[in-house]
C-alpha positions in Angstrom: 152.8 133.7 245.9 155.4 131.1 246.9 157.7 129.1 244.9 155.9 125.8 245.8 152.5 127.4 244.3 154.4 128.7 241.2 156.2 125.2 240.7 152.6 123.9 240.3 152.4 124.2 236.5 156.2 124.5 236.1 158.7 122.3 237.8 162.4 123.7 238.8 163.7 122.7 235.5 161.1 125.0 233.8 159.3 121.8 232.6 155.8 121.3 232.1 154.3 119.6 234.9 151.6 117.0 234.8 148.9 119.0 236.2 150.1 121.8 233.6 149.3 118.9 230.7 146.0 117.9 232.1 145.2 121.6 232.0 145.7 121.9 228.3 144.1 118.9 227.5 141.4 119.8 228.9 140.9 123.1 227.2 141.5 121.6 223.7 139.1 119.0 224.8 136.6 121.6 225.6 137.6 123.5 222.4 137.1 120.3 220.3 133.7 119.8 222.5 132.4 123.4 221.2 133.2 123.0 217.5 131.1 119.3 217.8 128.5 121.0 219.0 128.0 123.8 216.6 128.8 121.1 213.9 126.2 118.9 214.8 123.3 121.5 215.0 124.3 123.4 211.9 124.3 120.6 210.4 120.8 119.2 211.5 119.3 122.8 210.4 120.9 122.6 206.8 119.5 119.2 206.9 116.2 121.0 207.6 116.1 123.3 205.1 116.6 120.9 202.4 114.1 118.5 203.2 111.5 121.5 203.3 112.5 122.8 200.4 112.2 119.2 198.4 108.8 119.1 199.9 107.9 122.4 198.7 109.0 121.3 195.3 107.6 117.8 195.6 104.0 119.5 196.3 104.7 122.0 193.3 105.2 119.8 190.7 102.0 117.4 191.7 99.8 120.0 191.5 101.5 120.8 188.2 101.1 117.6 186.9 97.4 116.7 188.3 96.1 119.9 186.5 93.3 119.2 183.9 95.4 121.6 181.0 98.1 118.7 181.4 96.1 115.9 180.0 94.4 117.3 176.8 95.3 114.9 174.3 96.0 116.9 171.1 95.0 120.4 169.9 92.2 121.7 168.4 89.6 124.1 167.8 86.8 125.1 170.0 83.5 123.3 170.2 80.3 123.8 171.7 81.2 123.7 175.5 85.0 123.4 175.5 87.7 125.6 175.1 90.1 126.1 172.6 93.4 124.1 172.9 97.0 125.7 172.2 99.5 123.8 171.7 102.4 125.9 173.2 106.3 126.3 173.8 108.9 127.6 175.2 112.5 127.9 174.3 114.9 130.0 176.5 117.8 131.7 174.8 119.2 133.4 177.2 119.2 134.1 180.6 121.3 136.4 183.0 120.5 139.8 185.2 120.5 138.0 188.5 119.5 139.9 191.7 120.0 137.7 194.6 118.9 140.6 196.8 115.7 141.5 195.1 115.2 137.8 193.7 115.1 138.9 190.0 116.5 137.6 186.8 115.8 138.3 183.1 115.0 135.9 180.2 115.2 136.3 176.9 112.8 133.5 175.0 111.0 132.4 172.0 107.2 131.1 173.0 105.1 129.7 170.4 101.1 128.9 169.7 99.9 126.6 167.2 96.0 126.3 166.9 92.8 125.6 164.9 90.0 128.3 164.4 89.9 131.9 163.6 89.5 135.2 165.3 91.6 134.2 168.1 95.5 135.5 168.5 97.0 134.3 172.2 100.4 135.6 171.5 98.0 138.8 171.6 97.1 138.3 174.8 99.4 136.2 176.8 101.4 137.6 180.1 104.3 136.4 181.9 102.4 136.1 185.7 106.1 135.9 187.5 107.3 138.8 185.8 107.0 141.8 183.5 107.3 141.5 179.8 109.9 144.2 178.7 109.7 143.7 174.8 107.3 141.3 172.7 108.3 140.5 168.8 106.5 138.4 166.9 109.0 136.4 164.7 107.1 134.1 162.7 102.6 133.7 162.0 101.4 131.8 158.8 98.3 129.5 158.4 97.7 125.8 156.6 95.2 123.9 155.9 93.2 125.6 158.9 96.3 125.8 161.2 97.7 128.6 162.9 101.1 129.1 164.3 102.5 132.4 165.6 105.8 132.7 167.0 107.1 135.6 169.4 110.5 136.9 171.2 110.0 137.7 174.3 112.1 139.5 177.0 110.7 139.5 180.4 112.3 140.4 184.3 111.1 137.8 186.5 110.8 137.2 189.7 111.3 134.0 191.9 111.6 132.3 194.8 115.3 132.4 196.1 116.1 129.8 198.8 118.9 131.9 200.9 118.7 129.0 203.7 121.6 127.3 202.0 123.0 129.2 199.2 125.2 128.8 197.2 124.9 125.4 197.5 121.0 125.1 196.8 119.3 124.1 193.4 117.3 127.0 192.4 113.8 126.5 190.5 113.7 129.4 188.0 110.4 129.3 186.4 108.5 131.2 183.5 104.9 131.3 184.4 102.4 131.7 181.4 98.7 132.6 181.2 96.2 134.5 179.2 94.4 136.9 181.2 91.8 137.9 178.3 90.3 134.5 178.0 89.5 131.5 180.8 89.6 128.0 180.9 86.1 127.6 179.2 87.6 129.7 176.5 91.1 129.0 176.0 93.4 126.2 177.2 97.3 125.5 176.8 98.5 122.3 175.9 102.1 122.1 176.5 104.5 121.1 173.4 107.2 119.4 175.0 109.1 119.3 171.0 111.5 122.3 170.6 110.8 123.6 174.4 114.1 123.7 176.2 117.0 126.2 176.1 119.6 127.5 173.8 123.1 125.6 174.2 124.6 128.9 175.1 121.4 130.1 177.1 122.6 130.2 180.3 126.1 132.1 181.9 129.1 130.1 183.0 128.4 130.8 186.3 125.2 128.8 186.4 124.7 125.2 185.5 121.8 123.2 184.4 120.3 120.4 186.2 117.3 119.8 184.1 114.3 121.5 182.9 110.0 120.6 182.4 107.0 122.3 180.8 103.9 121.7 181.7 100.3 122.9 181.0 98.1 123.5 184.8 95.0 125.5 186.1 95.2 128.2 188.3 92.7 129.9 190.4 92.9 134.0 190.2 90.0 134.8 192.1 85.9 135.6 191.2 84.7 137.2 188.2 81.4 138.5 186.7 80.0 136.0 184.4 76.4 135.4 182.7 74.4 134.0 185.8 76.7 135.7 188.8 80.3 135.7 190.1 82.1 132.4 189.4 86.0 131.6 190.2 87.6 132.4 187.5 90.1 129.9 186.3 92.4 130.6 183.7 95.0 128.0 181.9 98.7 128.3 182.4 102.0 127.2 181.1 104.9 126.5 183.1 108.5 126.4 181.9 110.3 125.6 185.0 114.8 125.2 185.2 116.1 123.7 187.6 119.9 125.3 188.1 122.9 125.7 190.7 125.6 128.0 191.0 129.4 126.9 190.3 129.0 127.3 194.4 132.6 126.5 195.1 134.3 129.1 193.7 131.2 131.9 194.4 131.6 130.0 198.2 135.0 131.2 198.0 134.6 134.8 196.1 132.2 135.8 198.7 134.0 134.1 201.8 137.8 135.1 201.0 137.5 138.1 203.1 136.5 136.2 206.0 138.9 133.4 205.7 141.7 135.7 205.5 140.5 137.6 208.6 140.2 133.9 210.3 144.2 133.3 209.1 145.1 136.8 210.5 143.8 136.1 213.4 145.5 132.5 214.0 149.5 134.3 213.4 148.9 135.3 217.0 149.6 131.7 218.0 153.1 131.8 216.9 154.0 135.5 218.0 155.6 135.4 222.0 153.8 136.5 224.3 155.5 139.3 225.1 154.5 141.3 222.2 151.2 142.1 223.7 150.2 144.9 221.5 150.7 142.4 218.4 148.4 140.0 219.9 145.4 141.9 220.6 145.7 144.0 217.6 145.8 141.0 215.2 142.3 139.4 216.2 140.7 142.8 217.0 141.4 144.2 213.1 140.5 140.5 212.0 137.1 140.6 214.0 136.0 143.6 212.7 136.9 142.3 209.3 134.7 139.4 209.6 132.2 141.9 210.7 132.6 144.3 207.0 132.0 140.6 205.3 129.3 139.7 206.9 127.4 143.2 206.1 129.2 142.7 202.2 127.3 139.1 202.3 123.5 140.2 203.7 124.0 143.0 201.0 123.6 140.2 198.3 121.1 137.6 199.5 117.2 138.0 200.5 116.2 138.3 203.9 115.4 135.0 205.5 113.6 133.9 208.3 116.0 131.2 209.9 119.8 130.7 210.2 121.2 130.5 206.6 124.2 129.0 205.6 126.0 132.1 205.2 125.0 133.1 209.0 127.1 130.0 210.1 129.8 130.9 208.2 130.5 134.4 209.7 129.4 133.5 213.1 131.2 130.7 213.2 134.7 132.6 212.1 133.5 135.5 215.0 133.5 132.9 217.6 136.9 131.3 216.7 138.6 135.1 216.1 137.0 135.6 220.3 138.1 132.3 221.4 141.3 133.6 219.9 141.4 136.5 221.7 140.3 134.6 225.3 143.3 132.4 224.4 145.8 135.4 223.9 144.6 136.5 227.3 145.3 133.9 229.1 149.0 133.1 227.3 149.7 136.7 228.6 148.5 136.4 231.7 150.7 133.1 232.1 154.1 134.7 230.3 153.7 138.3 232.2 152.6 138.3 235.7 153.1 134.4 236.2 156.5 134.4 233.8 155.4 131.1 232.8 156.8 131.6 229.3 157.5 127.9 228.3 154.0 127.0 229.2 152.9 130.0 227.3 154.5 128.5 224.1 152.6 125.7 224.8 149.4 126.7 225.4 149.8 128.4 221.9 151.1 125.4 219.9 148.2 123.3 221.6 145.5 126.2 220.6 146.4 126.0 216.9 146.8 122.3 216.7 142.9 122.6 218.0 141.4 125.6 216.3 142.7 125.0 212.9 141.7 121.8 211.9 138.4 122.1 213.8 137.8 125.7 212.0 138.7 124.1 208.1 136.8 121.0 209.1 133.4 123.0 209.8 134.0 125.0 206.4 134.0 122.0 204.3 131.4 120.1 206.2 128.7 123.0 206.2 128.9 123.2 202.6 128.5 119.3 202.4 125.7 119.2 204.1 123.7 122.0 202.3 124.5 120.1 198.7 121.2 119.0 197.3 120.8 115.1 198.1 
């Protein structure tokens, strides 16, 4: 190699020439390029996921609100051809025991019935359909002037449908499905008591908050049953307490991120150690990649499987692409310090990386989480 090749990027007075400058703008402009583009398509698919999941809502709650048990004007007893209305209620009192992984929580809950007639006793024979009742109490029963009321405790594990797409920034619907199995519509029918059904001031943990709840009384199809003149679809009455509530996501966001982030920062010192500690600068990102790896096994560990790209995946894949590019950048500022002896324009070339990869890298962290916030 000559001197006139080697005074290319660096001129006699070890000064950065102006082909060496169009060279580093154009690799921050290609590192800007790449973040845009992983921006704008993470972006779109959080976008994505939230308008499917308000559809799916959207689509829950009118066939919630369309159902027949919704409209029943008042309660009373049972008359030749109709069923029995029950005027019932929920009131949550606690809740807590979540399992993101297997999509579980448990609820602690009073549920009340208030009806005309005798020989029937639905907080007999009520079931929670999204969950398994662990202990039933009854609290309270007396009968006036031909009413009934009966009041129970209940303690249930439910299951639900956890959105992992973009927790923990998602809304999450948490609902208490109930029905009784023992009698049908043409035999029994809720009526849902909107007065006293809510929750407890100190129902839910301080790592959840509230966004607002509904009950509501709805028809459901289980299937065919044997009746008097052949099968028939069997259609039973439920009542739906549904809560709609969201994580305190920024500092879970952080709790289960902090790893990673710290990896990320490990990994970025290597732009202001010289070149010529080469051992420094590969061992750096290569402990800090394999740390990003550990979090992103800790973080599948806690959420359901899903069937797209998640939130979370964008995270960690997005902080293993930065710790390579690192690496591809250290192995290039080597290359131009050692066999080159470039070392000024090594300096550079690692001020110019950082003054790129940071604010692109902390700009993407707070812009994914923007864009998977409810609307």
């Amino acid at each position: 190699m000559s001197l006139q090749e080697d005074t290319v990027l660096i001129d006699s007075k070890d000064s950065i020439s102006g082909r060496a400058r169009r060279l580093m703008a154009l690799w921050g402009a290609g590192l800007v390029f790449l973040y845009v583009v992983i921006g704008f398509f993470c972006v779109r698919q959080l976008q994505e996921h939230r308008a499917q999941t308000e559809a799916a809502r959207q689509e829950w709650r009118r066939v919630a609100t369309s159902a027949t048990g919704a409209t029943v004007p008042q309660t009373g007893a049972a008359s030749e051809g109709s069923p029995l209305n029950v005027s019932t209620g929920i009131r949550v009192r606690r809740i807590g025991g979540f399992s993101l992984k297997d999509a579980e929580w448990t609820a602690d809950f009073d549920i009340w019935f208030r009806w005309s007639g005798e020989g029937v006793h639905p907080g007999e024979t009520f079931d929670v359909v999204n969950g398994d009742i662990q202990r039933r109490d009854k609290m309270e029963a007396w009968t006036r002037d031909g009413q009934n009321y009966e009041r129970y405790r209940v303690r249930a594990r439910m299951t639900a449908q956890i959105d992992p797409s973009r927790f923990p920034f998602s809304d999450e619907e948490l609902p208490i499905e109930i029905q009784d199995n023992c009698r049908d519509l043409a035999t029994l029918q809720y009526v849902a008591d909107e007065n006293g059904s809510g929750l407890a001031p100190d129902a839910l943990p301080q790592s959840v908050t509230l966004k607002r709840t509904a009950v509501t009384a709805t028809t459901f199809q289980t299937g065919r049953e044997k009746g008097p003149s052949g099968r028939r679809e069997a259609v039973h009455s439920r009542l739906v307490f549904a809560m709609l509530v969201m994580p305190v996501s920024t500092s879970l966001y952080l709790m289960m991120f902090q790893a990673l982030f710290a990896s990320v920062a490990v990994a970025m010192i290597v732009f202001f150690v010289p070149a010529k500690y080469d051992n420094t600068r590969f061992a750096l990102p290569v402990g800090a990649f394999f740390m990003a790896v550990a979090n992103n096994i800790f973080v599948s560990s806690l959420l359901p499987r899903a069937d797209g790209i998640t939130l979370t995946n964008m995270i960690n894949g997005l902080s293993l692409i930065t710790i390579f590019l690192i690496l591809v950048q250290s192995t290039i500022s080597l290359y131009m310090a050692g066999p080159r002896g470039w070392e000024r324009l090594s300096r550079v070339f690692d001020r110019v990386s950082f003054a790129v990869v940071f604010p692109c890298v902390a700009g993407l962290n707070l812009l994914l989480p923007w864009a998977a916030m409810p609307a």
